[in-house]
Structures are given as C-alpha cells and as structure tokens.
C-alpha positions in Angstrom: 0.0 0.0 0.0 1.0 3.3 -0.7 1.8 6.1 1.8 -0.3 9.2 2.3 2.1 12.1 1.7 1.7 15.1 4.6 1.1 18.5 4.0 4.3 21.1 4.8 4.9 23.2 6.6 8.1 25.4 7.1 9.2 27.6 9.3 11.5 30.9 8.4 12.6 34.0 9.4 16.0 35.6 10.0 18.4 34.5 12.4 18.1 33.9 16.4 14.5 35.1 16.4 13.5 31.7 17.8 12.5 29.4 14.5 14.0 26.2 16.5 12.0 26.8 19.7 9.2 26.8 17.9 9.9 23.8 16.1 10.6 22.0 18.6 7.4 22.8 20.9 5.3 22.0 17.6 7.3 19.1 17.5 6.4 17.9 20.7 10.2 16.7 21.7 13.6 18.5 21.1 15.1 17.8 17.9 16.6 21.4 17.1 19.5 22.6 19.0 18.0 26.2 20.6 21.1 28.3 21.2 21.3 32.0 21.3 24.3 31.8 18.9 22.6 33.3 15.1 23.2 30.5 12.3 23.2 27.5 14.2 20.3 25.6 12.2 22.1 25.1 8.8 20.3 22.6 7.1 16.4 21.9 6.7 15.3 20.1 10.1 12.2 18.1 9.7 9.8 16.1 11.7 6.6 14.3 11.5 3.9 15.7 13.8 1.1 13.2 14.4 -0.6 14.1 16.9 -1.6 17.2 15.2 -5.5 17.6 14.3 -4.3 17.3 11.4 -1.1 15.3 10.8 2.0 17.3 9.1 5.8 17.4 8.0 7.2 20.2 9.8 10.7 21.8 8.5 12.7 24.0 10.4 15.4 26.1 7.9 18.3 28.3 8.7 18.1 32.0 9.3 17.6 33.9 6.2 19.8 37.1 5.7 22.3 35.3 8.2 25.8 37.4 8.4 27.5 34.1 9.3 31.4 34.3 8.8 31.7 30.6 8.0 31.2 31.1 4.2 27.4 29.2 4.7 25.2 32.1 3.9 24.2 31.7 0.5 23.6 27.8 1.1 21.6 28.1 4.2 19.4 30.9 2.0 19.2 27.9 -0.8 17.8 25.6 2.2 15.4 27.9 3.0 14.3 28.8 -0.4 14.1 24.9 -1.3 12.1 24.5 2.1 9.6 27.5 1.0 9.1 26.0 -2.3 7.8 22.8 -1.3 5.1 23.7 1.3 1.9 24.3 1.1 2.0 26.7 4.6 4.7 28.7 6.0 5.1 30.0 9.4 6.8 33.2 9.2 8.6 34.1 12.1 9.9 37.7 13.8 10.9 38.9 16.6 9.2 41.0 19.2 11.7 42.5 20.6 13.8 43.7 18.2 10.6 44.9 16.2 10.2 45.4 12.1 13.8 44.5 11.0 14.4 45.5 7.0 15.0 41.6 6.3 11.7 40.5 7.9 10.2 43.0 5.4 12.2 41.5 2.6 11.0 38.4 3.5 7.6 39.4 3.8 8.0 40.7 -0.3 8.8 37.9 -1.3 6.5 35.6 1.1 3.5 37.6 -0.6 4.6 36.2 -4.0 4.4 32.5 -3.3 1.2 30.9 -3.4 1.7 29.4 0.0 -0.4 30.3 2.8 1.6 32.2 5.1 0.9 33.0 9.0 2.8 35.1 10.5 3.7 34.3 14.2 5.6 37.0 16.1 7.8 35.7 18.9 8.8 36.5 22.5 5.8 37.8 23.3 5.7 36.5 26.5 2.6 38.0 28.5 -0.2 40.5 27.8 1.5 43.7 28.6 4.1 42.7 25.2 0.9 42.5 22.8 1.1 46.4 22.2 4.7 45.9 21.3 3.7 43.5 18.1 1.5 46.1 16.4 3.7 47.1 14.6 4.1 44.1 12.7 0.3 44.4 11.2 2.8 47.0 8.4 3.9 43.5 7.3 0.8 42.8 5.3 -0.4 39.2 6.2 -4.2 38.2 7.4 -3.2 36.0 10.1 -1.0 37.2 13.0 -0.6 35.7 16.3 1.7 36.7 19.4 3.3 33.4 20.7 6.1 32.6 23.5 8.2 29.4 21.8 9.9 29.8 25.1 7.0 29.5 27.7 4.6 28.0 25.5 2.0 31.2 25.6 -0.8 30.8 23.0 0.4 27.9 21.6 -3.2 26.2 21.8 -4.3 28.9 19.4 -1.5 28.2 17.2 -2.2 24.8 16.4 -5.6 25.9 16.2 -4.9 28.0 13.3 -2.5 25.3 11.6 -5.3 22.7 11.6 -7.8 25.4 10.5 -5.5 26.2 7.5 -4.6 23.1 6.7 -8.1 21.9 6.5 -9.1 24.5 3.4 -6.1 22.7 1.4 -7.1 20.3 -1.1 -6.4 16.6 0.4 -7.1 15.1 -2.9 -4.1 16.6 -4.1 -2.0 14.8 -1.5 -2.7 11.2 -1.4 -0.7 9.6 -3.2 -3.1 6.4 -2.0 -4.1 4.6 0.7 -2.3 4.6 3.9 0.8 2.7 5.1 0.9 1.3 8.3 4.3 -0.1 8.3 6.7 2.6 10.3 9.7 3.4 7.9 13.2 2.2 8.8 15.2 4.5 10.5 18.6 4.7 9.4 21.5 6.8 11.6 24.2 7.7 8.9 27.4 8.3 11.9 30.9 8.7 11.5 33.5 11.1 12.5 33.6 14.9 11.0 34.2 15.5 7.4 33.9 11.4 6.2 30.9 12.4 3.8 28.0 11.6 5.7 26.2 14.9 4.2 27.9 13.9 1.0 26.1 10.6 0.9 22.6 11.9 1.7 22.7 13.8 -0.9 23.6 10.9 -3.2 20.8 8.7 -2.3 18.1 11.9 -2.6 20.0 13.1 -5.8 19.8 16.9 -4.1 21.5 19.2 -1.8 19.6 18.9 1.0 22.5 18.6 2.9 25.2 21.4 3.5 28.7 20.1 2.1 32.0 21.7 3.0 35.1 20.6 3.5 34.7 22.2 6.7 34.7 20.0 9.8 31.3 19.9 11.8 29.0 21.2 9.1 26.5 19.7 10.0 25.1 20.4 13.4 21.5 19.2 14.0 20.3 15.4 13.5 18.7 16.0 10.7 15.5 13.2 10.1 15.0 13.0 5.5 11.9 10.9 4.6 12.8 9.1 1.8 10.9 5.8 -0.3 12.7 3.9 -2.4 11.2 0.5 -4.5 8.1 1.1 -2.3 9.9 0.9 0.8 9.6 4.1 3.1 13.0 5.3 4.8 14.2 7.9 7.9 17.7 9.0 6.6 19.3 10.7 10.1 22.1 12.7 9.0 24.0 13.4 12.1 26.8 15.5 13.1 30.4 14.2 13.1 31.5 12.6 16.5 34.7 14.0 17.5 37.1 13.6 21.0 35.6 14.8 23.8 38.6 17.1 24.5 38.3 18.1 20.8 34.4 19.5 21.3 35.5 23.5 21.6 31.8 24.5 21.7 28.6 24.1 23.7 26.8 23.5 20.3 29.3 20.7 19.3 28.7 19.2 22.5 24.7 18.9 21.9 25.6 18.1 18.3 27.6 14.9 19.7 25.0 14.3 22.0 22.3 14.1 19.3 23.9 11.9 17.2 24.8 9.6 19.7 20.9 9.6 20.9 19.6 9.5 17.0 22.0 6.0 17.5 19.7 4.8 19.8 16.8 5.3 17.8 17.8 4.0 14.7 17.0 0.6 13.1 20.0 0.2 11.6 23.4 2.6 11.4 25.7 3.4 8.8 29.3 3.5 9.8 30.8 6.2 7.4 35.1 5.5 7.3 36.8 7.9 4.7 39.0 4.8 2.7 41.2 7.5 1.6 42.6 8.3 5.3 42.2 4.5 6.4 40.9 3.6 10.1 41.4 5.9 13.3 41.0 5.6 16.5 37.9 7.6 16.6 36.4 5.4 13.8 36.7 2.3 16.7 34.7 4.4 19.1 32.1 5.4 17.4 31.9 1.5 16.5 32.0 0.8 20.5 29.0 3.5 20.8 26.8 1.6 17.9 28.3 -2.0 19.1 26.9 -1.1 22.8 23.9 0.1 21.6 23.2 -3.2 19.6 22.4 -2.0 16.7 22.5 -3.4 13.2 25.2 -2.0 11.2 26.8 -1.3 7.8 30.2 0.0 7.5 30.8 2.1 4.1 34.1 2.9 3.1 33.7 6.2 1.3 36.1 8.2 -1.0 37.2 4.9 -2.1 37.5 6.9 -5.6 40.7 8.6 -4.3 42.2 5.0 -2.8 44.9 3.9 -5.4 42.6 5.1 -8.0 44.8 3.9 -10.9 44.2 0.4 -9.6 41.4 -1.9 -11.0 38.5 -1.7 -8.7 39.0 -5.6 -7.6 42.9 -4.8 -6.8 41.9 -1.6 -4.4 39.5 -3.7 -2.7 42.3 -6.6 -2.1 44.6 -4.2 -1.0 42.5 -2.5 1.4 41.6 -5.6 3.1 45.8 -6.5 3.2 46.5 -3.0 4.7 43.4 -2.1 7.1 41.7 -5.1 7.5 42.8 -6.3 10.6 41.6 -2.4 11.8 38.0 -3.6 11.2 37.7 -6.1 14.0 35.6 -4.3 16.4 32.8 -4.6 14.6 32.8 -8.1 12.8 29.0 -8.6 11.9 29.0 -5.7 9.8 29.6 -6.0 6.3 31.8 -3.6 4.4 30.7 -1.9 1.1 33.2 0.7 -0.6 31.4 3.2 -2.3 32.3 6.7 -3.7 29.4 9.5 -2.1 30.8 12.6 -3.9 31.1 10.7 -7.6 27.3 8.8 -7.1 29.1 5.4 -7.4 27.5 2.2 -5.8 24.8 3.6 -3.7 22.8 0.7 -4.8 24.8 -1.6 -3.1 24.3 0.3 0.1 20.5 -0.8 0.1 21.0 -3.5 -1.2 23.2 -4.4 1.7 19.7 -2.6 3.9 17.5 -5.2 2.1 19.6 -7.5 3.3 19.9 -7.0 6.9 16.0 -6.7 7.0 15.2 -9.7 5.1 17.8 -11.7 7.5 16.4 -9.9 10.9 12.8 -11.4 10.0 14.5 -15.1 9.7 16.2 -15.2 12.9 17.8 -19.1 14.0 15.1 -21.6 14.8 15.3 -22.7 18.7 15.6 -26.3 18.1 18.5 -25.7 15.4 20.3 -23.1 18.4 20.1 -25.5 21.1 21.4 -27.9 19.1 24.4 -25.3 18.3 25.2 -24.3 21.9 25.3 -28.0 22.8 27.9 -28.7 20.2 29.7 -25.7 21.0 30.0 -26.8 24.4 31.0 -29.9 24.2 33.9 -29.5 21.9 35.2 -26.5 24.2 33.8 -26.4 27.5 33.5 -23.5 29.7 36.6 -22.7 31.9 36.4 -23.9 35.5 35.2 -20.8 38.3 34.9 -21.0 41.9 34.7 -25.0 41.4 31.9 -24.6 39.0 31.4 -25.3 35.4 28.6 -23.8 33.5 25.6 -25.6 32.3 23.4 -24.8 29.5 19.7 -26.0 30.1 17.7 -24.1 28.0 17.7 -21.7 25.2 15.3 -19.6 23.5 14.7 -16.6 21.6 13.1 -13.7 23.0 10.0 -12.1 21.7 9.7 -8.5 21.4 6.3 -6.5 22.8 6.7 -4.2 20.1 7.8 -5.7 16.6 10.8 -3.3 15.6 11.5 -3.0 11.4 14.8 -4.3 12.2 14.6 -6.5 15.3 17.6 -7.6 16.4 17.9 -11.6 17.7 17.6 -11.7 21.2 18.6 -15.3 23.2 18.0 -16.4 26.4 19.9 -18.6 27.8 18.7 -20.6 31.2 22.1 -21.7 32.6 22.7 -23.6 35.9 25.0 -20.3 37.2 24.6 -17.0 35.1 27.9 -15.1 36.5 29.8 -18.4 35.5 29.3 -17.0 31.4 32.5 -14.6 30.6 32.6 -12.3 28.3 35.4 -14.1 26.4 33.1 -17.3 26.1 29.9 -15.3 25.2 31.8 -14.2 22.1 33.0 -17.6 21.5 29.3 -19.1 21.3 28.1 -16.0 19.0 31.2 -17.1 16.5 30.0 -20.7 16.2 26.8 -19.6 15.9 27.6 -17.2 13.2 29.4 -20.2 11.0 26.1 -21.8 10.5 24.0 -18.5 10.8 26.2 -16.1 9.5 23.5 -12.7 10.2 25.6 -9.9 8.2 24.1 -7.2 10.0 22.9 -7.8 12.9 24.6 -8.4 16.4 23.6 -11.1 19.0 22.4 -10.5 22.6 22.5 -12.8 25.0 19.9 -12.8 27.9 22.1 -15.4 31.0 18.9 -16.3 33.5 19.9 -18.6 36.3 17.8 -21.3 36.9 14.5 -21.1 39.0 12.8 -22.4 41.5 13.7 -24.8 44.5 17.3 -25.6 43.1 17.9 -21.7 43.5 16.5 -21.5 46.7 18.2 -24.5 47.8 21.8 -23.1 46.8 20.8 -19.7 47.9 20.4 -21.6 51.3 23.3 -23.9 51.4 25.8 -20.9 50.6 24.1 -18.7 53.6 24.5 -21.6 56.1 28.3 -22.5 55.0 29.3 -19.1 55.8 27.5 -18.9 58.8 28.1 -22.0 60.4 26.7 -22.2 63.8 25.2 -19.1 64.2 22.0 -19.5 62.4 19.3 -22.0 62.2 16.9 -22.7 59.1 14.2 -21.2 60.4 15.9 -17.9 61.2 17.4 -17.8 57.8 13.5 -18.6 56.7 12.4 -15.7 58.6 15.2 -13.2 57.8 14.9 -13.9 54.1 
C-alpha cells in the first residue's frame, strides 16, 4: 500500500528570532539545538507531527539574511528557499523584541509572491503587557497574525488551532498519493566522525542538496531526520553530526551536536558507519563503532572516497589491497559488512540498500530454537566453559526472545537458562556467538545474549546452602527462613 504524503509546513525568518523553539514545541520533543548563537540551524530540520489535528511534515530552515562568517550564507538561503518552495503553509517568524527588522520586510516581499499560505507568528511575546509591542508588525501585510512565547509556551493552543484550520481548506485530494501505510519506515542513523561524507552521501541517495557540504569540519550540526521511499519501501535518513574527542568538542553546540547523534544511534533501526577509505581507520572510527556496538544496533560500514584510494588500480585490486592494509583495523565490529562506495562521484549507492535489504530480510528469519540448542550444545562440548569458583557452567535451556513491540529491524535476542549466570564470561559469550555465526552467519545484525539462572527450588536451595556454609553455627533454618 502506498503512503499518504503530509502537507508542509516550514518555518523561516531571520536568524536567532526563535525558529528552533518553535519547532521543537510543535514538534512535541527536542530535535533542534536552541542556542542564542545566530546561524546554528544550517540545514532543513524536519519532523513528522502526528498528533496534530491534522497530521503534518514540519521543517525547520536556517536563518535567512544570516551574516555568518563561516562562508554558509548563500547555502543556508538555498535551504530555506528549497524549504519554501515545497510547502503548502509557511510560518513566518519575527521577533518581538527587536521589532520590524528591513530583512523581515524583505521576506515578507517575497512571502506575498508565493502561493503558500503564510501566518505570521511573532515571537517572545511572553505575557499580555508585550501584545502592544507586536503592532507594529500588522505593516507587514499578512491576514493571520498571532503573538506566541516558543519559550513559555504562551498561545500555543491557538496556534495549532490555526495550523489545523488552515490546513483543512487545502485540497487533500491533491496529497494522497493512495491509501495509507501502516508499516513505520526504517530508520537509518548515517554516523561517522567529522568530514567522512556523511552529508555527502545523503545527498547521493536523494540526488539533491539537502544537505550542507564543505570541507569544513562539523558542518553539519542538527540530526537531521530526511523521509525518503525507495522501490516502495519508506526510509528515515538521520544525518547526524560528526563525533569527534571529547577534549576536541570546543563549543557548547558541538557538545549537543555529539549528544544528538549519539541519541539519533539509539533510535535507529540500523546505522551506517561512514570510514573515509582514503585516510584508512582511526581511533575515533573504533569508538564510534563501540558506541553503535553497545547500543546493539545493526550496522553497515561504508568505506567512502574509495574513488581517491589507489585510483589507478582496477577496482578488484583496491578492494584486495584495502583488506591487506586495514583489515585487521576492522575487528571491532565483525558482523557488519563492508561496502566501498564513492558519495561525492554517485558510485555504488545501490549496493548500500541492497546491503539494507539484506539485513532486514535476514532480521525477519532469525535461528530456529531447536537448530540453536542444538548449536550451543555442540559448542560446548567441543570447548567447554573454563572452570570458576569450582563450578562449570551448564546450559539447560535456550530460546529466543519475543519482542512487545515488533521493531523493522529487530535484532535476535537469546536467552539462555544456565545452571550459574555469573559463571558466562565475556570471552566465552563471544565464542558461542562465532560458532553460531558459522552456520548462521547474520551480516548485519549483532547477538544478545539474555544469562537467566535457573529457578525455583534448586535456586533456593543453593541460595540456602551458601548462607548456612558461611555462617556455620550461628543460624538455624528457620531464622534464615524468617530473615529472608
């Protein structure tokens, strides 16, 4: 079935007058960094609201007529104008404050000569006494006004109010695309460290520049969240900012940059690990890995700028070699499979969902319990669990776990019922999951392991025995009964 598209809606203005406030209470959850620094939204933010009367895509754009001394002015203008283009409302933001600034009157020029609706909402007005001070914005020419607080929430009731009102006068035919889709998409966290091409590379599956791309480190700053379908399947691309060093992070704004892309990590279905092939692997590269290997995520690694890795070589020879040279500095995450592509020249993006499909079509065929017991059992008894505190561990039992909520990606999830859980190291854990993976292979997707001790009166009767050893003579049954 095919998905019903949203109306848009963006939100501009010039800079620092509050755009990402507003977004984010409309939003219902933070998703734009709110810092009084001007030009720290760059790229086009957007986000689904749902719970809307009236459902919507919500973009939030870069200040327009920004004075930013980064060299990003006429690009975040570009987002902004791209972001205008393709809505069918736009909430025009000012500033109360500072009052009728000549940009907000250029803006309102060339608002007038879209055919969008357009309502302007004029910030900071933050009680009743500030109304009088808004006035003056009725010189800007637009029907609907309102005087809003992003910042304490004041009138924000009305303004969804007048969102769903003038949403409901648009056409809906005009839309749908079809009926509605109730699979979620598949969220997909494109990570790496700075400058590796993750902007790049969105653009290259959209085929436009809806990304900022410099050469300058930390360009991107929000998690950015791009719907995108491809063959009928619906997609989340979440273009996050570079991780760097934590003694490297010079700004508050890096810092929540770093903190939202380790977060959009978390709620991802499956991450894409961006290594530039022309520098080879770093140490920062193995964090981030550690960050998405913790988080048990599926994964991907793609080695981009593989263009500019021996690129007189025959493709076959470069992709030999780079296994001989950095291979062995791909251990830490060994489920993932490794696809070289090139973002900047467009070359083998298909592979990258094909690798996708791949990972989901494997997730939804996870190994059958019968066939895993029999695995672990094997495993065992060819190389049994080292000896600890006189004990050797016992498998009884294994199964996989069922999820409450079916995830798009789910990720396998074992118990095992063992006679002693803290008898299962680390070291052996890994050793099962490799064994495992040589009949099950599951590119992709990592294994977790659930250790539950067994139940019942054996546990109760060890509990009891241990309790008694160590106090010998100084406590009966039934006081140990009692106490417990």
């Amino acid at each position: 079935m095919s998905r019903k598209r949203l109306p848009k809606i963006a939100i501009v203005g010039r800079p620092n007058v509050g755009k990402s406030a507003l977004f984010n209470r409309l939003a219902g959850r933070r998703i734009a960094i709110v810092h009084d620094q001007p030009g720290v939204t760059r790229d086009r933010i957007a986000a689904e609201c749902k719970k809307a009367k009236i459902p919507y895509e919500l973009t939030d754009t870069g200040g327009i007529g920004a004075l930013l001394d980064d060299g990003f002015a006429d690009q975040v203008r570009a987002e902004a104008d791209i972001a205008i283009e393709s809505a069918e409302m736009i909430l025009f933001v000012v500033d109360a404050r500072d009052g009728v600034h000549p940009i907000d009157e250029e803006l309102a020029n060339q608002l007038r000569k879209g055919g969008s609706q357009v309502l302007l909402v004029v910030n900071k007005v933050d009680t009743e006494k500030s109304d009088d001070d808004a006035t003056e914005f009725s010189r800007l020419g637009f029907e609907r006004q309102l005087n809003v607080s992003a910042a304490h929430g004041r009138n924000f009731s009305e303004l969804e109010h007048l969102i769903a009102e003038q949403l409901g006068q648009l056409d809906l035919k005009k839309r749908d695309d079809g009926g509605e889709d109730s699979t979620p998409p598949v969220k997909i966290a494109i990570v790496g460290r700075p400058n590796v091409g993750k902007s790049s590379l969105i653009n290259a599956i959209l085929n436009d520049e809806r990304s900022i791309v410099s050469d300058v480190a930390g360009t991107t700053r929000d998690a950015v969240d791009v719907p995108y379908r491809r063959n009928g399947q619906d997609f989340t691309l979440i273009d996050t900012a570079g991780i760097r060093k934590r003694t490297r992070r010079d700004t508050s704004v890096e810092v929540f940059s770093v903190m939202r892309s380790e977060k959009s990590i978390e709620r991802a279905d499956i991450c894409l690990l961006v290594i530039d092939a022309s520098s080879g692997v770093v140490s920062q590269d193995r964090r981030i890995a550690r960050i998405v290997l913790d988080a048990h995520k599926p994964c991907i690694v793609l080695l981009n700028k593989f263009d500019l890795y021996h690129p007189d070589a025959r493709f076959q020879d470069r992709i030999e070699n780079f296994r001989e040279e950095l291979g062995d500095d791909l251990f830490f995450l060994p489920y993932a499979p490794k696809i070289a592509i090139s973002a900047k020249e467009r070359q083998y993006i298909t592979k990258i969902f094909d690798g996708i499909d791949k990972v989901i079509e494997t997730s939804a065929d996870p190994v059958p319990t019968g066939i895993l017991n029999k695995l672990l059992q094997q495993s065992i008894e060819r190389n049994p669990p080292p000896v600890r505190q006189n004990r050797r561990l016992k498998l009884l039992y294994a199964t996989q776990k069922r999820e409450d909520k079916p995830r798009p990606v789910p990720v396998p999830e074992y118990l095992l019922f063992v006679n002693y859980a803290n008898l299962l190291t680390r070291t052996y854990e890994r050793f099962l999951e490799n064994q495992i993976r040589k009949d099950y292979p599951m590119e992709g997707l990592p294994f977790i392991f659930r250790v539950r001790s067994r139940i019942g009166r054996n546990n109760e009767e060890k509990t009891e025995k241990e309790y008694r050893g160590k106090n010998r003579g100084k406590t009966s049954k039934k006081k140990f009964r009692r106490r417990k």
